[in-house]
C-alpha positions in Angstrom: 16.4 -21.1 21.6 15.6 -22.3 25.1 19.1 -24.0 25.4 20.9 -20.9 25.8 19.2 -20.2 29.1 19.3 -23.2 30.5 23.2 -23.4 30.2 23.4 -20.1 31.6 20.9 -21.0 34.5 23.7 -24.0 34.8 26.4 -22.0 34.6 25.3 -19.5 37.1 24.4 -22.7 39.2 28.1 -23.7 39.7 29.3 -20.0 40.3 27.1 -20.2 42.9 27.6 -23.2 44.8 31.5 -23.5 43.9 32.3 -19.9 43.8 36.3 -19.8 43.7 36.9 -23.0 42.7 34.5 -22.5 39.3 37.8 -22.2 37.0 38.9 -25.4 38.7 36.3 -27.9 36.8 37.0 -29.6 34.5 33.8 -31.5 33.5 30.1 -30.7 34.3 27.4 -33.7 33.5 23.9 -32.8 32.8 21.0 -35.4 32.9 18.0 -34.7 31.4 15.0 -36.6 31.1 13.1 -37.4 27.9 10.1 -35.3 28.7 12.0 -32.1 29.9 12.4 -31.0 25.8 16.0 -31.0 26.2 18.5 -31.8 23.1 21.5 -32.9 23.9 23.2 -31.4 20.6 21.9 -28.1 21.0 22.9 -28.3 24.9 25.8 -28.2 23.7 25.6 -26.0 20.9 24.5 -23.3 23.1 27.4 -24.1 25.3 30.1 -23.5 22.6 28.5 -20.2 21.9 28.7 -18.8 25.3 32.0 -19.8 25.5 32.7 -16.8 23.3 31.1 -14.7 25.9 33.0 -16.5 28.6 35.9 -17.6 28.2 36.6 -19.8 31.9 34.5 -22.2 30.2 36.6 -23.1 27.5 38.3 -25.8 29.5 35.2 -27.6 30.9 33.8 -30.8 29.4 30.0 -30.9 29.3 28.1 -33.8 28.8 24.4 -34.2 28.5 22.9 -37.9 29.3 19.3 -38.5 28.2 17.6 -40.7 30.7 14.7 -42.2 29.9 11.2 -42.3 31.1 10.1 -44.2 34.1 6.7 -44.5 35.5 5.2 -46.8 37.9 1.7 -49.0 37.5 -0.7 -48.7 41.4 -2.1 -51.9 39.7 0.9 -54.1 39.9 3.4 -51.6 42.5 5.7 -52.4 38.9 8.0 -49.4 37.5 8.3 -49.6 33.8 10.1 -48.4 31.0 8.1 -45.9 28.6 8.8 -46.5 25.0 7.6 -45.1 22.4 4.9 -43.0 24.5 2.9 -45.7 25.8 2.0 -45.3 29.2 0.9 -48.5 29.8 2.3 -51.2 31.9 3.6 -54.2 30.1 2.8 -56.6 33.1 -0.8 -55.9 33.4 -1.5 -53.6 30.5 -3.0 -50.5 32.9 -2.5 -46.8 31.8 -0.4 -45.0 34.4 0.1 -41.2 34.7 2.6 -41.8 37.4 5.7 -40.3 35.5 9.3 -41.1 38.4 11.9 -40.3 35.7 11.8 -38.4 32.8 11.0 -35.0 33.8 14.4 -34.0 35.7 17.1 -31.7 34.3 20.0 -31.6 37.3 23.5 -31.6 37.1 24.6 -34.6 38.5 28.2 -34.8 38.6 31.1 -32.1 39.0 34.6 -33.0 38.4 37.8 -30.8 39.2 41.4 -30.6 37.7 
């Protein structure tokens, strides 16, 4: 289960940067695009777990956001939504491997008692 490392890599992220005030947040979110391979559920399930190993996590909120996937046509200089895994622009019906959202897993927000 790939979920349990990337909560500790995120985890390990905010010691990092916040260092003494990590027991101060309260609420970490997570975005993570549709092509990372990225379940929101067992995000979370893997963050329950470790909170058995770690208990300064007990009082933080995590929430995972799916975003979805973005790419951009050269034909029409359009970006489009991808649905359904059809790369194709809907304005002018070209293929485009252009992929600018989808891909990312960040933490994008950090909130503090």
């Amino acid at each position: 289960m790939h979920e349990v490392s990337i909560v500790r890599d995120i985890i390990h992220n905010l010691e990092e940067h916040y260092g003494n005030r990590f027991s101060e947040i309260s609420s970490v979110k997570i975005e993570a695009g549709l092509l990372c391979n990225v379940q929101p559920i067992l995000i979370q399930n893997a963050f329950e777990a470790l909170i058995l190993e770690d208990p300064r996590l007990e009082n933080i909120d995590l929430q995972v956001v799916l975003l979805p996937i973005i790419a951009h046509c050269k034909s029409c200089e359009e970006d489009f939504e991808v649905k359904r895994h059809r790369f194709v622009c809907p304005n002018c019906e070209t293929p485009s491997r252009n992929i600018v959202q989808g891909e990312e897993l960040r933490i994008s927000q950090v909130e503090f008692f």
